[in-house]
C-alpha positions as CSV (number, residue, x, y, z in Angstrom):
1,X,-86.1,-134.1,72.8
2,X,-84.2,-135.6,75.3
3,X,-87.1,-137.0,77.3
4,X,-87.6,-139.7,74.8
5,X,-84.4,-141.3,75.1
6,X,-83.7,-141.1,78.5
7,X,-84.4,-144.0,81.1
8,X,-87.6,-143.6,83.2
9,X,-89.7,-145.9,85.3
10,X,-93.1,-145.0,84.8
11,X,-95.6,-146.6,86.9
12,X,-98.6,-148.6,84.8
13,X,-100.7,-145.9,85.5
14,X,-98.5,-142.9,84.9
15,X,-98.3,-145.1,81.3
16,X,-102.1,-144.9,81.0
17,X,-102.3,-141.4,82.0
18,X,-100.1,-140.1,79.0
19,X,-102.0,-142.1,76.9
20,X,-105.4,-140.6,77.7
21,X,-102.8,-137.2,77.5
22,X,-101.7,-138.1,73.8
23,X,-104.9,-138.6,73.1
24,X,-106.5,-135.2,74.2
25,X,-108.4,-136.5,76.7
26,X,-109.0,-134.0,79.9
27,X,-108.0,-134.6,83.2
28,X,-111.5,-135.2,84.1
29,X,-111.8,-137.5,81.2
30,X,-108.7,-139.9,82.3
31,X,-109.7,-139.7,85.8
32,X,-113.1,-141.3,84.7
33,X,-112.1,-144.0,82.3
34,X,-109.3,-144.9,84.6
35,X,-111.5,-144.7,88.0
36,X,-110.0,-142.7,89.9
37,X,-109.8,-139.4,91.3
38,X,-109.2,-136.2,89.1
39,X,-107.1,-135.0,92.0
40,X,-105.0,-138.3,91.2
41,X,-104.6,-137.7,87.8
42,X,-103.3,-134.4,88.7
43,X,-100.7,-136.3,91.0
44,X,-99.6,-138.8,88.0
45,X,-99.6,-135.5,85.9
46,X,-96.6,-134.1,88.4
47,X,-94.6,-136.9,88.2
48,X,-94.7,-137.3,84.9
49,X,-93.5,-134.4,83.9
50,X,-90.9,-134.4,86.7
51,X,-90.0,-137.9,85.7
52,X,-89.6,-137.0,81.4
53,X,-88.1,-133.4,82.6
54,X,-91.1,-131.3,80.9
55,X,-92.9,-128.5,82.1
56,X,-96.5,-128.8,80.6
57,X,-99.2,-131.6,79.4
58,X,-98.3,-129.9,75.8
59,X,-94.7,-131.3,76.1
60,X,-96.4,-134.3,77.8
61,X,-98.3,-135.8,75.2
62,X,-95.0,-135.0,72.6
63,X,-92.8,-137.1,74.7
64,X,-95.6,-139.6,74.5
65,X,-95.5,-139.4,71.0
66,X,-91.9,-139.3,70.8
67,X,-92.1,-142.6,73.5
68,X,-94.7,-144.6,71.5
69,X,-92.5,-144.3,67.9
70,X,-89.5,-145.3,69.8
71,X,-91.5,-148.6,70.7
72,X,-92.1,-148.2,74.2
C-alpha cells in the first residue's frame, strides 16, 4: 500500500487517534481516553484518511500497521 511509504505530517493527535484505531478501540473509546470530543475524533478520522489516501477506519488501522512495522 502506498500509504505506508508516502510522506505525511500527522499531527500528535492524529498519531494517537490511529493508535486507538489499530487497536479497535471506538470512536467513543479514543475520544474518552484522549479527552476530547467524539465529534473531534471524527475530525482527526477525516484527515487521516485524506492525509494516508484511504477511504475507511478498515484501511486506517492497516496503514497503521503497515506505519508502525516500517518504524514510524
Amino acid at each position: 500500500m502506498p500509504a505506508a511509504s508516502a510522506p505525511f505530517q500527522l499531527t500528535p493527535t492524529q498519531i494517537k487517534v490511529m493508535r486507538g484505531v489499530r487497536s479497535g478501540q471506538l470512536n467513543k473509546q479514543i475520544a474518552f481516553e484522549l479527552g476530547i470530543a467524539e465529534a473531534t475524533v471524527k475530525a482527526h478520522m477525516t484527515a487521516l484518511m485524506r492525509k494516508l489516501n484511504v477511504r475507511n477506519r478498515t484501511q486506517v488501522a492497516i496503514a497503521a500497521q503497515e506505519i508502525a512495522l516500517s518504524g514510524f
